[in-house]
N, C-alpha and C positions, 0 to 999 in steps of 0.2 A: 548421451541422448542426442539423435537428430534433431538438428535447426529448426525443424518443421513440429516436429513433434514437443520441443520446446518451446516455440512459440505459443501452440495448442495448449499445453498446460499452463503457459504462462496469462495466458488470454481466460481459459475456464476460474483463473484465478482470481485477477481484475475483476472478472462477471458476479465471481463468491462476494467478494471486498464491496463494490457497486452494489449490491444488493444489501449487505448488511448494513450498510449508511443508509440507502434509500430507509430501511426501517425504521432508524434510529431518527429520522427526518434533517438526513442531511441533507445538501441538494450537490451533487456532485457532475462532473465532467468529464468524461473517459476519454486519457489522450492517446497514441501511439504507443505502445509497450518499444522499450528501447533505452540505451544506456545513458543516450544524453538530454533525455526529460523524463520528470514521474511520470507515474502511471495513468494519475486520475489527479486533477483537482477538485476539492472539494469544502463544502461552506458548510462547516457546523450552524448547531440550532442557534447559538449563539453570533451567529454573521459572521465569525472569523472562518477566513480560507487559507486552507489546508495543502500543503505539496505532499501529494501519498504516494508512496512507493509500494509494490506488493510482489513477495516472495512467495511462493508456491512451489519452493523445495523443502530435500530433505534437511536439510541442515539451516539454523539460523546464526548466520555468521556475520562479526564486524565489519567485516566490508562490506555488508548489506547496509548496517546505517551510515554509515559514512559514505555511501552514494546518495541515502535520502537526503542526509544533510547538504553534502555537494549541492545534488540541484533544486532543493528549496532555497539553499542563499542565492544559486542564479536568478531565481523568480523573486526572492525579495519574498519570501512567506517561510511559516513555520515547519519544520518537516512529521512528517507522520508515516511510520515505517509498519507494514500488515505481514506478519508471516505466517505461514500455516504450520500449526503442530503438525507433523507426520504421524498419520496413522489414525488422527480424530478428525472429528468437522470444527475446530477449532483455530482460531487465530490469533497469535499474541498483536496485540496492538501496543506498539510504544508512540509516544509524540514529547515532543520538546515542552518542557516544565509542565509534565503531566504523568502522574505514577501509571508504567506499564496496566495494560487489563490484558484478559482475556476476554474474546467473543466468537459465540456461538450464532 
């Protein structure tokens, strides 16, 4: 996949993830898509802030959370990793001491 085109899905992805928080009444902050910070920070309903990372490939792979984890410890916050199922409108959310979900 092109750089460009990569970024695009990677950005339409962020957009998906930013919105399903906004619903859930989180309050969040979409930063640069890029390898050396999350995605988006963001404050669950509960006042705790969140380092999100979000994947909008076909595969959800270990080195995916072990990047969230990476740069949540740089920021000193919990990490919270969004991948999308392939092929549904669906996203696994995992977060540190919190049982994986699914969301739609």
């Amino acid at each position: 996949m092109s750089g460009k085109r990569s970024r695009t899905k990677g950005a339409v992805g962020q957009t998906a993830v930013k919105n399903m928080l906004l619903d859930r009444d989180w309050r969040v902050a979409q930063l640069t898509a890029g390898v050396k910070s999350e995605d988006i920070l963001a404050i669950d309903p509960s006042g705790k802030e969140w380092s999100v990372e979000v994947k909008n490939c076909a595969s959800i792979l270990p080195a995916h959370k072990k990047q969230a984890m990476e740069q949540a410890e740089k920021r000193g916050r919990p990490w919270m990793l969004v991948s999308k199922l392939s092929g549904t409108s669906s996203w696994v959310v995992q977060r540190q001491g919190v049982l994986p979900d699914i969301w739609r």
